[in-house]
ROTORKOL-498585 format. One record per residue: residue in one letter; x, y, z of N, C-alpha, C in turn. Coordinates in steps of 0.001 Angstrom, whole numbers, plus 500000, padded with zeros to 6 digits. Atoms other than C-alpha are relative to their C-alpha. Layout:
<atoms>
AXYZXYZXYZ ...
</atoms>
This chain:
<atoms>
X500489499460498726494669481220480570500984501024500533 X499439498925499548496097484360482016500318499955501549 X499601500204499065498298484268484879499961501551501232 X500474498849499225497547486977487771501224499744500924 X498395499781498822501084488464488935499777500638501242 X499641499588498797502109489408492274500247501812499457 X499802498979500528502346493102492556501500500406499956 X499297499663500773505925493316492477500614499217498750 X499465500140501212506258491132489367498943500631498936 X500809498880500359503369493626488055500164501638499864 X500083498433499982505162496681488859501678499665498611 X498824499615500758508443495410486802499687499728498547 X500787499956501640506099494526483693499782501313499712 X500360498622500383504262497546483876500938501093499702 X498854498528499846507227500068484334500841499216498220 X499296500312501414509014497810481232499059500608498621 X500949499504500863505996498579479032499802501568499759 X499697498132499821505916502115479944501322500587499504 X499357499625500177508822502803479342500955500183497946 X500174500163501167508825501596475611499648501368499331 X499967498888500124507496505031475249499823501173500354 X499572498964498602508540507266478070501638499315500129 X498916500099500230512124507594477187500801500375501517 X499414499421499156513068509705480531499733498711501306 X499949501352498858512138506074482745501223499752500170 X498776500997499886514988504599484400499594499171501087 X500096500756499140514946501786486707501023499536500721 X498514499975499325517257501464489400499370498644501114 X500683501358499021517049498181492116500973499950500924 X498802500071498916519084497703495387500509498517500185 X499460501651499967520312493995494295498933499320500244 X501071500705499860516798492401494289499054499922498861 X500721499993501318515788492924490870499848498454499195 X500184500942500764516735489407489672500229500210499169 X499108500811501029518605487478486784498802500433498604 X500884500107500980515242487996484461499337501263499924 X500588498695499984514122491823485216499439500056498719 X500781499627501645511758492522482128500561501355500020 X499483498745500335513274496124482439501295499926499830 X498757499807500431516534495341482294500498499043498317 X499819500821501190516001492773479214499700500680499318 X500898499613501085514084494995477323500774501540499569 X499465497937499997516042498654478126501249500022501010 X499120500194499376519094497441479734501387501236500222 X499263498863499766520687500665478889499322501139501024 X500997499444499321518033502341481436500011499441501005 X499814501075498970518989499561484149501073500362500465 X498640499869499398521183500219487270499648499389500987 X500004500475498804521424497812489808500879500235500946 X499401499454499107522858499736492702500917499162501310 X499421500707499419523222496628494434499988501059501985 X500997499632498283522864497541498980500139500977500339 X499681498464500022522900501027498967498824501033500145 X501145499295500100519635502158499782499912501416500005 X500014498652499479520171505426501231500775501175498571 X499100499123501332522499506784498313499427499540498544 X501141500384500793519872505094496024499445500700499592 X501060499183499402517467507497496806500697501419499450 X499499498584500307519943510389496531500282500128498413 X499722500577501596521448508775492850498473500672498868 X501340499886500561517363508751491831499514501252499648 X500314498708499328516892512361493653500720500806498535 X498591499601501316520251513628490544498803499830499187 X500331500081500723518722511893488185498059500671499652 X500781499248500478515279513621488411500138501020499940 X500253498527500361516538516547488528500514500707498981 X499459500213501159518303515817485257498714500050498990 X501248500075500803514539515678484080499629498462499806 X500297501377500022514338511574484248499257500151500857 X501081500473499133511871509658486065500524498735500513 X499081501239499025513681507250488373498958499452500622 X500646501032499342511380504159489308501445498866500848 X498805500840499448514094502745492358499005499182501006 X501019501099498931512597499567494679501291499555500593 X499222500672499188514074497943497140498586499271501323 X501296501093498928512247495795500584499825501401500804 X500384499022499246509888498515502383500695499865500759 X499399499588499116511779498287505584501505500881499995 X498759498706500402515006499532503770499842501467499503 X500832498900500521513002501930501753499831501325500898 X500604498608498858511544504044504815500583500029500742 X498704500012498350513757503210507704501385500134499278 X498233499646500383517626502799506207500127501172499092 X499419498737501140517176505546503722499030501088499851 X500745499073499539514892507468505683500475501498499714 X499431498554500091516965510795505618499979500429498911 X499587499957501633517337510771501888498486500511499724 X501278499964500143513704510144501627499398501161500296 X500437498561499468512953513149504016500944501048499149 X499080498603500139515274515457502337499827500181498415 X499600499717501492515567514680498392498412499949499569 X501562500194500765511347513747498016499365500346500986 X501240499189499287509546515263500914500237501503499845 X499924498440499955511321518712501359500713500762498419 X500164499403501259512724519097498196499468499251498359 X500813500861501048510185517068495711500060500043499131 X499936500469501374512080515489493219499328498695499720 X500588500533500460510545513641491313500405498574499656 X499035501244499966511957509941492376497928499351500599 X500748501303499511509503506791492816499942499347500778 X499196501352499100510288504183495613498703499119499957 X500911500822499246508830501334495449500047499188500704 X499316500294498690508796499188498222499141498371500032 X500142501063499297508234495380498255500189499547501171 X499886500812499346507930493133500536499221501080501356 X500181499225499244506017495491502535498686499240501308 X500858500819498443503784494438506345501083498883500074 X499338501198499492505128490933506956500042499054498890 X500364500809501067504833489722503398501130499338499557 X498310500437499991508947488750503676500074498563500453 X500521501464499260507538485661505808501386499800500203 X498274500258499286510719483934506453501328500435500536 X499029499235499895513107486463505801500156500981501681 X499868499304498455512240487986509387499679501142500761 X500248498809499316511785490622511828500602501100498897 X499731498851500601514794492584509983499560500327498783 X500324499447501346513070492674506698498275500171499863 X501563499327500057509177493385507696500072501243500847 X500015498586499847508096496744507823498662500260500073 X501633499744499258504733497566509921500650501645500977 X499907498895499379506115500500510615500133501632498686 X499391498593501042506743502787506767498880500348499684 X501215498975500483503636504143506305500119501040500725 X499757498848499060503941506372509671500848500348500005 X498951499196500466507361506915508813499837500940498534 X499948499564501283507020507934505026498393501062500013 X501080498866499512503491509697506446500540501101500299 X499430498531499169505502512065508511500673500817499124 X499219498871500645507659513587505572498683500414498976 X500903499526501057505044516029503775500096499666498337 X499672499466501230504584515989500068499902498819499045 X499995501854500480505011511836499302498782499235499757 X501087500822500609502184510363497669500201498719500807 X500076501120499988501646506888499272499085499286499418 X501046500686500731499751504240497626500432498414500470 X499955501754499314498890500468498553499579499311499175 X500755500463500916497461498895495665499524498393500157 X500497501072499925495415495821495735500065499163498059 X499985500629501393495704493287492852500768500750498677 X498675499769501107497735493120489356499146501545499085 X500504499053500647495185495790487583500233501192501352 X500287498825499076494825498113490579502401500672499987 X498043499768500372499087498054490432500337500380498892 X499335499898501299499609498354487065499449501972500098 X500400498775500367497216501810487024500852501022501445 X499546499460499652498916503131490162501854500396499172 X498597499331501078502562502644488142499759501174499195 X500406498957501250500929504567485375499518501365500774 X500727498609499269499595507425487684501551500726500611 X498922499619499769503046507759489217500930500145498978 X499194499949501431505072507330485820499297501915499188 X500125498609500933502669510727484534499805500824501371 X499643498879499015503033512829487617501326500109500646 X498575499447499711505856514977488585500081499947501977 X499305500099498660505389514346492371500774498230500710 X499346501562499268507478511675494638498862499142500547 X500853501105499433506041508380495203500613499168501048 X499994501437499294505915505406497793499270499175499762 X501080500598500527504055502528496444500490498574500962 X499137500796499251504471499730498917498914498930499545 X500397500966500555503812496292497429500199498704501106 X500388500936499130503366492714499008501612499064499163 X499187501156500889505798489664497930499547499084499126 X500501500762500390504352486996496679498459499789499204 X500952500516499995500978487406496792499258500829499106 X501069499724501150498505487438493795498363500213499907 X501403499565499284494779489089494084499954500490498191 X500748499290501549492324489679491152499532501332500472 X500764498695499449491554493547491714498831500167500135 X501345499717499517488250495015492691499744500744498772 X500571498791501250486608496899489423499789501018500378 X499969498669500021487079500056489089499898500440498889 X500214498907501567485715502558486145501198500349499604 X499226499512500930488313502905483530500499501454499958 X499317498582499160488114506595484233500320500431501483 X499829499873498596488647506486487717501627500129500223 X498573500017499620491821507332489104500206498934501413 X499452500757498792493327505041492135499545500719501395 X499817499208499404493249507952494033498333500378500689 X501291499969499119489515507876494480499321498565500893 X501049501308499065487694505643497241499460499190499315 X501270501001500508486260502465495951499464499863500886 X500583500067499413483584501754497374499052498696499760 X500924501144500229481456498236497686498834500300500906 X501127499832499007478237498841499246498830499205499495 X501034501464500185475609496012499476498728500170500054 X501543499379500160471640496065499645499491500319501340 X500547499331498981470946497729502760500316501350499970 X499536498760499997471641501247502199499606500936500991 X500832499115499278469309502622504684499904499327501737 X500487500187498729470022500372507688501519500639501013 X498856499003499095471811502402510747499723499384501473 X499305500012500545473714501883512555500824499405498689 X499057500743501319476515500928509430501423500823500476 X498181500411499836480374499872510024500064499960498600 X499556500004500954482442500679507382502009499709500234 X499311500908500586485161498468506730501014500674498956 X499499499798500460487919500396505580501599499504499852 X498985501042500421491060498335503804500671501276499586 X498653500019500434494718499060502998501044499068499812 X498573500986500211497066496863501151499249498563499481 X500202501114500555496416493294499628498888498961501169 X500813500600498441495893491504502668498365500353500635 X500798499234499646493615493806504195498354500115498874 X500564500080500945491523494186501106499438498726499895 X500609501269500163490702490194500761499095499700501278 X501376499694498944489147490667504173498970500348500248 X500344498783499826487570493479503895498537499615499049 X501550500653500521485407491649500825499437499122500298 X501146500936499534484554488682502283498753500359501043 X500960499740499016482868490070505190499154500841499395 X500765498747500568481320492789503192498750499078499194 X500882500959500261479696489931501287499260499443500969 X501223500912499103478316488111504432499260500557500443 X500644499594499078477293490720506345498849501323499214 X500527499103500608474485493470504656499988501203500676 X499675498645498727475343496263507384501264500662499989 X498616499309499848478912496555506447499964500913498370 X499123499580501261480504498653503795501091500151500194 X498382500273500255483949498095502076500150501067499191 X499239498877500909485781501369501436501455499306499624 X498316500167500191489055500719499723500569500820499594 X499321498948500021491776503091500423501766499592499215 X498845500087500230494617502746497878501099501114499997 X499575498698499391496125506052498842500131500320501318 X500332499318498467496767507018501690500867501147500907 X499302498974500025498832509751502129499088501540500676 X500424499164499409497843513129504022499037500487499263 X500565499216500887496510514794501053498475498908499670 X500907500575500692494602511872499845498692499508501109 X500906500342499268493174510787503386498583501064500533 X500762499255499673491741514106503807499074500318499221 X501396500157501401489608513953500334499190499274500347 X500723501120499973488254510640501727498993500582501001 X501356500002498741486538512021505026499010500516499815 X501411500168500506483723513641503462498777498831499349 X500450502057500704482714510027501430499987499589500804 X499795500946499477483665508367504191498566500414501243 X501159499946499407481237510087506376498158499827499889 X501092500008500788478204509799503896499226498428499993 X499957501700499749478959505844504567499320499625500937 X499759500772498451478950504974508275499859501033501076 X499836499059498259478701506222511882501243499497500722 X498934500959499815481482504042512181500862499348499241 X499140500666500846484434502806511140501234499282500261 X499052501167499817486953500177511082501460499175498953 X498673499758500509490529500527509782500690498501499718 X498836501231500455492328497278508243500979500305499416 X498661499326500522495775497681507713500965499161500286 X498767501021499720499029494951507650501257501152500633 X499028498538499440500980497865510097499618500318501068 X500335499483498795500994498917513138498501501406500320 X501255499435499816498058500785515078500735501375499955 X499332498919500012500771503444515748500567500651498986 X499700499144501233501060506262512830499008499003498811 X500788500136501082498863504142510873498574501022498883 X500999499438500623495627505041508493499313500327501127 X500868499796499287493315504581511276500396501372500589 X499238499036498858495743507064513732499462501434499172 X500021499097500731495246509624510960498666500562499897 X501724499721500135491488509605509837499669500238501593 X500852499412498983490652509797513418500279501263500536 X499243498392500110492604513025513897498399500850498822 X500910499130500523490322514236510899498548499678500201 X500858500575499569487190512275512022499499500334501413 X500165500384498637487147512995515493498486500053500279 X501234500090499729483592513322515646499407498374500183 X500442501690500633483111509191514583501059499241500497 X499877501003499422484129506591516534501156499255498688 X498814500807500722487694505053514319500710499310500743 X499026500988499353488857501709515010501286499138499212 X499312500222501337491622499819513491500526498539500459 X499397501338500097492497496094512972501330499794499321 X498223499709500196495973495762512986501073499016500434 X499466501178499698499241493595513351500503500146501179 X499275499864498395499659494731517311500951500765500031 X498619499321499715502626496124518864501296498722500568 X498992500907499464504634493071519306500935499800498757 X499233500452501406507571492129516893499812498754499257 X500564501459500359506815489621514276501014499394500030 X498873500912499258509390487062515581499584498253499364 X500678501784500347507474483878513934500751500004499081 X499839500010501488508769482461510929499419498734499613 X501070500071500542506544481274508767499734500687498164 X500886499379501288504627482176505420499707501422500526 X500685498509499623502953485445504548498990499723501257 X501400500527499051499639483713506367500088499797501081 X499277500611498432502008482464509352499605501143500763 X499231499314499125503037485025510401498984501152500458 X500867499420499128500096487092510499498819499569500524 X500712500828499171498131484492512007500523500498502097 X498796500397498801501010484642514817499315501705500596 X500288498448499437500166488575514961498306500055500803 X501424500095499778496416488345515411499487500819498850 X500647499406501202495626489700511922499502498861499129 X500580501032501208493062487785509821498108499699500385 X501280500277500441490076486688509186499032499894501175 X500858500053498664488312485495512475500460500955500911 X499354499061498830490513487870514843498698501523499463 X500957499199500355488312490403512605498826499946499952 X501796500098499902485021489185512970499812499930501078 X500349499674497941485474488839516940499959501471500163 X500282498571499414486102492650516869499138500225499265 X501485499015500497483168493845514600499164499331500499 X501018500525498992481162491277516796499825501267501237 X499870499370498427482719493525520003499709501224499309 X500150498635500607482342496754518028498069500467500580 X501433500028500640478694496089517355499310499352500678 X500850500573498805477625494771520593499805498173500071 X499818501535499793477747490860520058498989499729498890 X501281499807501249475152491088516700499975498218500112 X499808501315500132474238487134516266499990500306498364 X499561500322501583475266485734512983501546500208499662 X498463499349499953478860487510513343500525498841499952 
</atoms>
């Protein structure tokens, strides 16, 4: 029986495999790689654990692509976008070398570890520097093909991953890139209004299908991209959907997806279910803690109830 990894023990398979033949990979880690790294067992001469150095991480990575390597460096999203923010803005937004970051432990998926190590805030940071691919990937297949999309392109990535938590992906066509909208749409195609139910990130995504299943009025876009470039491909599709729409996202409402699309949307009504503006201060599990926030499952069906006028059945 086949075990369904977490996406960051999915991104350090995938990048080991890849690299088997993609010689210019290196993998760099800020002391969180762990005693068993499949990249450092397998290509240990290609392994640098930098150990807490985020910010000069970034710059190290920044060298080495411009040596012609392909530096895959991770560390916990909140160090990623906030402590080694400047680096970030300077070595892969304004001058786009060709460095990776990827970024566990990203929303509140740190659970215990705390306020200082969840990050509901690096998307609108790592948004604001032009040029940075972001990507959110849902499940161990949907992860593995974003590695591989970032491993054969020469621009900088952010790929911000979850901790723990393991999701069977959503099918997607073999030729499909990441980069395009999935889309689940159910047997009502023709009834209006239609809420569309647009996900980012793991979390977000397991929501996003259940309700899409109960309800025959919704559609589930899933946005594993989300980056300037990529959000602005989506709003044509996205308008072809819905008269409406409804942003899930483990991140603040501020600089998020939603904040963005409605900028290019303004015509359509964009709402966004989100982990508040309060600090997550609980400790707890992944589930705790965004219970504690008001992100989840029922908190989201009271607002597309309030969205949608009080519909019975909601």
């Amino acid at each position: 029986m086949t075990t369904t990894l977490s996406g960051r023990e999915t991104y350090k398979d995938e990048l080991a495999k890849l690299a088997e033949t993609e010689q210019r990979i290196i993998c760099l880690e800020a002391d969180l790689g762990g005693k068993n790294h499949p990249f450092q067992i397998r290509h240990p001469n290609r392994f640098l654990n930098l150990g807490i150095a985020e910010l000069a991480g970034v710059d190290i990575a920044a060298g080495l692509a411009e040596a012609g390597y392909v530096p895959f460096i991770s560390t916990f999203a909140a160090f990623a976008a906030l402590r080694a923010a400047e680096s970030v803005k300077l070595s892969m937004g304004y001058m786009g070398k060709n460095v990776k970051l990827v970024a566990p432990y990203g929303g509140v998926s740190g659970g215990w570890f705390g306020t200082t190590h969840h990050a509901l805030e690096d998307i609108a940071v790592i948004q604001s520097f032009q040029n940075i691919r972001i990507a959110c990937p849902h499940g161990e297949e949907e992860t593995r093909r974003v590695i591989r999309e970032a491993a054969a392109s020469a621009e900088p990535y952010y790929i911000r991953l979850s901790r723990n938590d393991a999701f069977e992906s959503l099918p997607r066509a073999s030729q499909r890139s990441c980069r395009d909208l999935l889309v689940e749409e159910r047997a009502a195609p023709d009834v209006w209004p239609r809420l569309c139910l647009i996900s980012v990130g793991e979390q977000a995504t397991e929501l996003c299908m259940k309700l899409a299943e109960e309800y025959d009025f919704i559609v589930h876009a899933h946005a594993c991209y989300v980056d300037s470039q990529s959000l602005k491909a989506y709003v044509e599709p996205l308008k072809a959907l819905a008269d409406r729409f409804l942003v899930v996202e483990e991140h603040r409402a501020t600089g998020g997806t939603a904040s963005y699309l409605a900028l290019l949307m303004s015509e359509y009504p964009v709402h966004s279910h989100n982990c508040g503006e309060q600090w997550p201060t609980y400790g707890g599990t992944h589930a705790e803690v965004l219970a504690d926030l008001g992100f989840g499952l029922e908190p989201l069906r009271r607002q597309i109830q309030s969205l949608l006028g009080g519909l019975d059945g909601i």
